[in-house]
C-alpha positions as CSV (number, residue, x, y, z in Angstrom):
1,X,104.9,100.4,76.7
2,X,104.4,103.5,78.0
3,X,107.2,105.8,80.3
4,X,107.8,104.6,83.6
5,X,109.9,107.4,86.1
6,X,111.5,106.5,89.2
7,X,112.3,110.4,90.8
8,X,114.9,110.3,94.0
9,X,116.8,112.3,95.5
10,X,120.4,112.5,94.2
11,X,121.8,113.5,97.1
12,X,120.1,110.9,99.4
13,X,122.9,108.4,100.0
14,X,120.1,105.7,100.7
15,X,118.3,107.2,97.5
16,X,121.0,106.8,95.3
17,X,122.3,103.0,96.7
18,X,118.6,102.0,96.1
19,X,118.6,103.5,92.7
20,X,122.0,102.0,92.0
21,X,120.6,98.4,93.3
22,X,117.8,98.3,90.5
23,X,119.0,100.2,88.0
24,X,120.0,96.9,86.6
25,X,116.5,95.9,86.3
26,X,114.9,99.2,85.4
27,X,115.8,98.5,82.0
28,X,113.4,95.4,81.5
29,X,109.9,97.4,82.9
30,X,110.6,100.2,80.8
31,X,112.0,102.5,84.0
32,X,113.4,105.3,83.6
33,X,115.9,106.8,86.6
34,X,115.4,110.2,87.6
35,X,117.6,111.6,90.0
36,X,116.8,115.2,91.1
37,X,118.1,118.1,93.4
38,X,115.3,118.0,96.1
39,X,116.4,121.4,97.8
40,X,113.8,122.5,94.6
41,X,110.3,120.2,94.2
42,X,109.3,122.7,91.0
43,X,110.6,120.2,88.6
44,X,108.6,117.3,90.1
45,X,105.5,115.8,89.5
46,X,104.4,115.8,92.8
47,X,105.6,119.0,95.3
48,X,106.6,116.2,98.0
49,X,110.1,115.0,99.4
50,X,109.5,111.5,98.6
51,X,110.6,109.2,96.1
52,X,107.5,109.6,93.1
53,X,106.9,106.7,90.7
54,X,105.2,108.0,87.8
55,X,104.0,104.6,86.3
56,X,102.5,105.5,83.2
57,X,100.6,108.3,84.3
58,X,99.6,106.9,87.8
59,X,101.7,108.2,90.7
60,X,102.9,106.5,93.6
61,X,105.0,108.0,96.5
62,X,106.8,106.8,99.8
63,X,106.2,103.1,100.3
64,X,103.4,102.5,97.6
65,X,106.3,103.9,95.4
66,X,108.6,101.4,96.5
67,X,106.3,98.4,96.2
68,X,105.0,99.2,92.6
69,X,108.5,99.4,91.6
70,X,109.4,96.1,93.2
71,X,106.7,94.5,91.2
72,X,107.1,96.1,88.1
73,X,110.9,95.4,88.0
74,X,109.7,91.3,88.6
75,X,110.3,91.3,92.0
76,X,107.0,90.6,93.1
77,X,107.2,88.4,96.1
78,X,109.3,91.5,97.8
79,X,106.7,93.9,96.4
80,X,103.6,91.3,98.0
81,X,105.4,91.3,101.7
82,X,105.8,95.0,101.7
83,X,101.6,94.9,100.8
84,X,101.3,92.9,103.9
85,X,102.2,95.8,106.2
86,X,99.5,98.3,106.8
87,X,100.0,101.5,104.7
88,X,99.9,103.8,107.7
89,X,102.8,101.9,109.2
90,X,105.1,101.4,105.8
91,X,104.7,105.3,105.3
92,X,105.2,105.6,108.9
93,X,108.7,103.8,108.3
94,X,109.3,105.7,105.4
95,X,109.5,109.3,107.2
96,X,111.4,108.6,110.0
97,X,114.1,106.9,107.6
98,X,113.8,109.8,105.4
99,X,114.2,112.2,108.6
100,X,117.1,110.5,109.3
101,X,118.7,109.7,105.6
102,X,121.4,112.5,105.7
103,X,122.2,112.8,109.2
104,X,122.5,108.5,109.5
105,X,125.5,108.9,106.2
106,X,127.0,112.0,107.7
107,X,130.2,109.7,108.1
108,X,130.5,108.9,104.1
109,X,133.1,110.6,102.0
């Protein structure tokens, strides 16, 4: 099987509990975890402040991201009702979530 990379941002709080939640099944698609310092996008694949799936070469960010991981961890009825919203909108979702990521956890220790 060839690598699979999951990049996030480390110091995302909604980042790193999503990692956390399916690190447990990374193992079985052949995922590999990635957490990165996004205040520097050189290392990444992809010069973007998203989450970037690198699935064997292919890569996905923001919503498409999530939903390939979903399926390739075996969660693939989550990963088909994510499909069913229009890209534009999930993406849509995505930023203002990601726009509000830090400020939303400000409260967490």
């Amino acid at each position: 099987m060839s690598e699979r990379k999951l990049y996030y941002d480390r110091n995302c709080p909604i980042c790193s509990s999503l990692a956390s939640w399916i690190e447990k099944d990374a193992h079985r698609a052949g995922l590999q975890l990635v957490p990165t310092e996004y205040d520097n996008l050189e290392p990444l694949p992809l010069p973007v402040d998203s989450v970037i799936y690198d699935q064997e070469g292919k890569l996905w960010i923001k919503s498409e991201a999530i939903r390939h991981i979903l399926k390739d961890i075996g969660w693939v009825i989550p990963a088909k009702i994510v499909g069913l919203i229009p890209l534009r909108w999930r993406d849509k979702m995505y930023d203002i979530l990601a726009a509000l990521r830090k400020w939303l956890f400000l409260w967490r220790p």
